[in-house]
N, C-alpha and C positions, 0 to 999 in steps of 0.2 A: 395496496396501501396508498394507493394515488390519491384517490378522491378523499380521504381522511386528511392526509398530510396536507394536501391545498386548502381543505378547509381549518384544519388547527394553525395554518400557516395564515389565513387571512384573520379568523377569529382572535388569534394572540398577538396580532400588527398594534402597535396603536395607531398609526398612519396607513391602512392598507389600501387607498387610493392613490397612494405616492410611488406604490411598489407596481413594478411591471416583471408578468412571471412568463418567463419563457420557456417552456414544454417540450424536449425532444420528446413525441410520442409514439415511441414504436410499441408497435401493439396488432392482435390481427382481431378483424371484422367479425370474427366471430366471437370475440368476447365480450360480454356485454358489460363486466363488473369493474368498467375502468371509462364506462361515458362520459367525455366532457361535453356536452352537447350544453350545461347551463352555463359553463366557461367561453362558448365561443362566439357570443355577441360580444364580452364586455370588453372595450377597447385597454385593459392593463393587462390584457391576455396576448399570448403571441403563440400558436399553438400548430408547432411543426407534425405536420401528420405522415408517420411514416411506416409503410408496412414491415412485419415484423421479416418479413424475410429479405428487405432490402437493406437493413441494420446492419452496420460492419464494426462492430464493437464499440464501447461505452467511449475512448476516446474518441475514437468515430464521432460519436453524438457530442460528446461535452464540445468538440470543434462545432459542428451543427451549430449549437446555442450561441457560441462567443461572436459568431456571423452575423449574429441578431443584435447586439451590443451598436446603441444610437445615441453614446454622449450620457448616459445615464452618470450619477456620482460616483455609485458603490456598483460592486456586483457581489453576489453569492452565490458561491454553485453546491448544490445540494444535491443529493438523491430523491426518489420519490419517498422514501420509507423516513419519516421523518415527525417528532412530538415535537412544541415549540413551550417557552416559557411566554406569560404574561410582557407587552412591552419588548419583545424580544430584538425590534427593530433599531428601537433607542438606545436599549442597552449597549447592542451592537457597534453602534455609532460613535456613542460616548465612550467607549475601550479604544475605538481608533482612534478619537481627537487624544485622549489622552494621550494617546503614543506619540501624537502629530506635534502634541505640544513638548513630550521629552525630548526630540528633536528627533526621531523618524518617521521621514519624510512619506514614506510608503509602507507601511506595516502589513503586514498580512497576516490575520488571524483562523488560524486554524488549527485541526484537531480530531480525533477520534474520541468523538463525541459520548456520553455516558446513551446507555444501553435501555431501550425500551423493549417489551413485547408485546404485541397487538392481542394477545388472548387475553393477558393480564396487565391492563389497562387502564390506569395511573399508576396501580398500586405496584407493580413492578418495576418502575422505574428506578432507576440507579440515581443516587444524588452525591456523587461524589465526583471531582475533577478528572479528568485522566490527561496524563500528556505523554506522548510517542517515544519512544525507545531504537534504541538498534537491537534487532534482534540477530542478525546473521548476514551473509554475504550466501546467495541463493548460486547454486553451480555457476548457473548459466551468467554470474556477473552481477545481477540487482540488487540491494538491499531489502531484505525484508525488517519492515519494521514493526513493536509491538504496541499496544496500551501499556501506562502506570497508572498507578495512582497517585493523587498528589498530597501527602501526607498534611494533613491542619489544614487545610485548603483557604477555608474560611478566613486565615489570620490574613490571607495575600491581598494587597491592596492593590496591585497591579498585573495584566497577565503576562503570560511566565514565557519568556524567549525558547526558541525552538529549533529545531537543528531540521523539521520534516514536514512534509508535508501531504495532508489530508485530501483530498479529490471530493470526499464527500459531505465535508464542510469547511469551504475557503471563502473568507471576507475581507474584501480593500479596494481601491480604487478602480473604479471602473475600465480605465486603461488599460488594466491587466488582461480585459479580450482580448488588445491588440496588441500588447507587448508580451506577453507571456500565452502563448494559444497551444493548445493540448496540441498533439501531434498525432493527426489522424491515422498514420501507419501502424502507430503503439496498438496492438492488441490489450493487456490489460500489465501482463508483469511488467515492473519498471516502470510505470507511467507516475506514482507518486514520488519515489527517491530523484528522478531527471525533472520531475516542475520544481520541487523541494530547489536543486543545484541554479537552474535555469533562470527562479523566481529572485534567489539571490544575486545572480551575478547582475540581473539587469537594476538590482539598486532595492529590493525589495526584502525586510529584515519579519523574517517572520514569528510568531507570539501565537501559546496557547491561551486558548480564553480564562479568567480567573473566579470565574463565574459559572454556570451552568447557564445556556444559552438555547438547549435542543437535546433531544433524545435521538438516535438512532436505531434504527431495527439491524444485528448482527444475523440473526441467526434466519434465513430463510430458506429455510429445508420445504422441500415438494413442489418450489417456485422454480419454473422453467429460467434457463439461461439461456442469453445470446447463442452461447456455443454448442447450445443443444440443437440446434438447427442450422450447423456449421459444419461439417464433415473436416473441413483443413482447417482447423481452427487452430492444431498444432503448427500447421505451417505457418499460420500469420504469428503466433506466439514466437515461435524459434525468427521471425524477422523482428519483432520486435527487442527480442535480444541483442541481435548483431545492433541494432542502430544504437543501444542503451550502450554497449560495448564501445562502439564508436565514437559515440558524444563522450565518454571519458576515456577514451585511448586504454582502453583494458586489455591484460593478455598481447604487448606488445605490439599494440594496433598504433598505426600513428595517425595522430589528429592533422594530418596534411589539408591544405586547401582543397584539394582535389577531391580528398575523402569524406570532407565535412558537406560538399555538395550534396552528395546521397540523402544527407537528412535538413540539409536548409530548408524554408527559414527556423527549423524547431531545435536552434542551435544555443548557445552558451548569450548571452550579453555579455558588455562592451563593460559595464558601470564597477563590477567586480569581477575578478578571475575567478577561475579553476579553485589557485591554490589558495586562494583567501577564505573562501569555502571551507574545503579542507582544513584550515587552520583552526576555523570559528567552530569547524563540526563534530573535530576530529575522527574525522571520516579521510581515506586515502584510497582510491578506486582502484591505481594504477597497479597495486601490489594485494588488493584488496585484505586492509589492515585497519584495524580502529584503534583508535588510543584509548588506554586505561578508562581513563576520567570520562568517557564518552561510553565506555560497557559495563561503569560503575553507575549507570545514570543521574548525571553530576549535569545541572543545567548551564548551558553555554552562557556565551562564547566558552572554549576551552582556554587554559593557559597560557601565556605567551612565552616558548621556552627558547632562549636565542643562543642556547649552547648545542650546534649539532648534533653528537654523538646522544649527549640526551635528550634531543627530540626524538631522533631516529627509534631510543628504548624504550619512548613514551608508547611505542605503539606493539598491537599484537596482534597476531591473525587468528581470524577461527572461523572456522569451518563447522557450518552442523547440517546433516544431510539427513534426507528423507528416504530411505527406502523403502520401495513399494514392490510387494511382493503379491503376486495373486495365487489365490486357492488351488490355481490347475499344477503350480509350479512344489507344490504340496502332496505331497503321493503316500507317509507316512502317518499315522497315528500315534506313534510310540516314540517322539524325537526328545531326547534327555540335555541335547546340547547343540548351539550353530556358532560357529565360525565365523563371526562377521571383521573380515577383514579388508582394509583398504589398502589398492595398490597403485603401483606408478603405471606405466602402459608396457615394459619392458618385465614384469612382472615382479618387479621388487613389493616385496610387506613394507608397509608405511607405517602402518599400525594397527593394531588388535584392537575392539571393542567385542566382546562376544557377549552373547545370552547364555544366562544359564537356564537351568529347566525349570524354576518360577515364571522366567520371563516369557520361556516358550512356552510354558501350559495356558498365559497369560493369552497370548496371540493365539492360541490353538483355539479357546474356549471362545474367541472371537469369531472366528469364522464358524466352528458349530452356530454363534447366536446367527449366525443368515451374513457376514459382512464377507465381500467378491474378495475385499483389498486389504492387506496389513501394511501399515507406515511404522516402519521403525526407524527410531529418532536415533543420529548418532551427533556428537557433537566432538571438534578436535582442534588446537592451536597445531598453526605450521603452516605448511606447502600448499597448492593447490594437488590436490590429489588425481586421479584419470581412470579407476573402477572401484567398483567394491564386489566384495566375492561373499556370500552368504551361502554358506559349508553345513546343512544340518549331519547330526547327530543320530542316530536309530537306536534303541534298545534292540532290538532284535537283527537288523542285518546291519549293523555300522554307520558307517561314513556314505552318504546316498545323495543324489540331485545335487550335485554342485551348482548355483547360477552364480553367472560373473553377468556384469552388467556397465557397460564403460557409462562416466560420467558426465 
């Protein structure tokens, strides 16, 4: 989708000699259906050529490009997989002065962008707004965030404040290379919820767009990924955790001087805090808790509540977990019923969520159609939990294949 999206990106500029695009292009030599070869005379090209096996993940690269940042106004960081509207650069523009003129100083507009598909092409496109949600508190610490929709969309005369942030469509001052710079260690989890925190504290108030601005490609099944030509890929990912961990004192970690060294300079700003964040977000890392009004998706800032006791009950935890079960771990045809329960490390029941034998027939008839992996979705207010135990059922010889699995 490279060469489409640079060319729907210059064709829909209305100033596309003003734009300078900069290319991390990791890619291998033996591909031909990705040549920039008519790109790399024109001097508003800047076109980092990098084999694909010296690639050390997307923040990896989005570092790569902010390196390239020479005083420019604006910047926008994009993927390659991307549709543009008519004008899109002005449009752009003019949602930031507007902001600039409601009195913030640094706006940062971003978003999960509405949904294109490159088979079905105009005609698929999504024309409605979407803005970012909390969806969960991931094991390992991160936020995973979702798309909404933004109901009337059309009525909004301005775009809509926002609590997250996007990696695959962010627009604001160009500064933002050098004050806010991806942190090349991030493998990939955690790297939008820490720019999101990182972007605010250094003074920078972020807004979905109120407009449709671009389309993005979601769905790219049978396209090769960085970490398919990574063997530790788990290990850089579990390092990205501890630092995500880190930079918000998670799990009893303290934010000491000493300890913040590890991940400087891709640390907090000075212009807001921690907990101003938190108040605006209502997001709380350290207990990992969101407030009501933030998992009702109610648009920020949140409330200002100056009565303790009910701040503290504003907020609630929840836990939703993925477990991944594979085929091998599956040795029955006949299971009526599983156990799915979660426990503490000492082996206390936390809580029951089980399947009954709809749900199991449901997963059974999955791996028949050809799938290696079952994800079964569990969701739970409370504690940080430490396994899950998934207990099937047999019709015929009982209770079989216990797997526990720490978390």
């Amino acid at each position: 989708e490279l060469i489409p999206t640079l060319k729907d990106l210059l064709k829909n500029a209305k100033y596309p000699k003003r734009l300078k695009i900069c290319i991390a292009w990791q890619h291998s030599e033996e591909d031909k259906w990705d040549n920039l070869d008519e790109f790399k005379d024109d001097p508003n090209f800047n076109i980092l050529d990098i084999k694909y096996s010296d690639s050390e993940g997307v923040c990896w690269a989005r570092n790569k490009i902010q390196q390239e940042y020479n005083g420019e106004d604006f910047t926008l960081q994009l993927d390659s997989h991307h549709r543009f509207v008519k004008n899109w650069d002005v449009k752009l523009i003019d949602m930031f002065n507007s902001l600039v003129n409601d009195g913030y100083p640094k706006p940062l507009i971003t978003a999960y962008i509405p949904s294109y598909f490159p088979d079905n092409d105009p005609d698929g496109r999504m024309n409605e707004i979407w803005k970012m949600e909390f969806d969960r508190y991931a094991v390992e610490g991160y936020i995973a965030t979702k798309p909404h929709t933004v109901p009337d969309h059309k009525s909004i005369k301005k775009p809509i404040p926002s609590r997250f942030y996007s990696a695959h469509f962010a627009f604001t001052v160009g500064k933002f290379c050098e004050e806010v710079q991806h942190d090349p260690n991030m493998y990939f989890h955690g790297e939008e919820p820490s720019i999101a925190v990182r972007a605010y504290t250094h003074g920078y108030d972020l807004f979905h767009p109120h407009r449709i601005i671009a389309w993005h490609e979601y769905t790219r099944d049978n396209k090769s990924k960085q970490w398919d030509d990574v063997p530790t890929w788990t290990d850089k990912n579990n390092e990205s955790h501890e630092r995500f961990r880190l930079l918000f004192g998670m799990d009893g970690v303290k934010c000491t001087p000493c300890a913040l060294k590890k991940i400087a300079p891709y640390t907090l700003g000075t212009e807001r805090t921690l907990d101003d964040y938190e108040r605006y977000a209502g997001i709380r890392y350290g207990n990992r808790s969101v407030q009501k009004f933030t998992a009702e998706y109610n648009i920020p800032p949140n409330p200002i509540i100056e009565d303790r006791e009910e701040y503290e009950n504003s907020f609630i935890t929840v836990f939703r977990h993925c477990i991944d079960i594979h085929k091998s771990q599956l040795t029955h045809d006949d299971y009526d019923f599983w156990v799915i329960a979660f426990e503490s490390n000492d082996g206390e029941e936390i809580i029951r969520l089980d399947a009954d034998e709809e749900e199991v027939n449901n997963y059974m008839r999955s791996l028949k159609n050809g799938n290696e992996w079952l994800k079964v979705w569990r969701e739970c207010n409370g504690r940080k939990l430490d396994k899950y135990v998934v207990w099937p059922h047999s019709k015929s010889e009982g209770w079989v294949d216990r797997i526990e699995v720490p978390i």
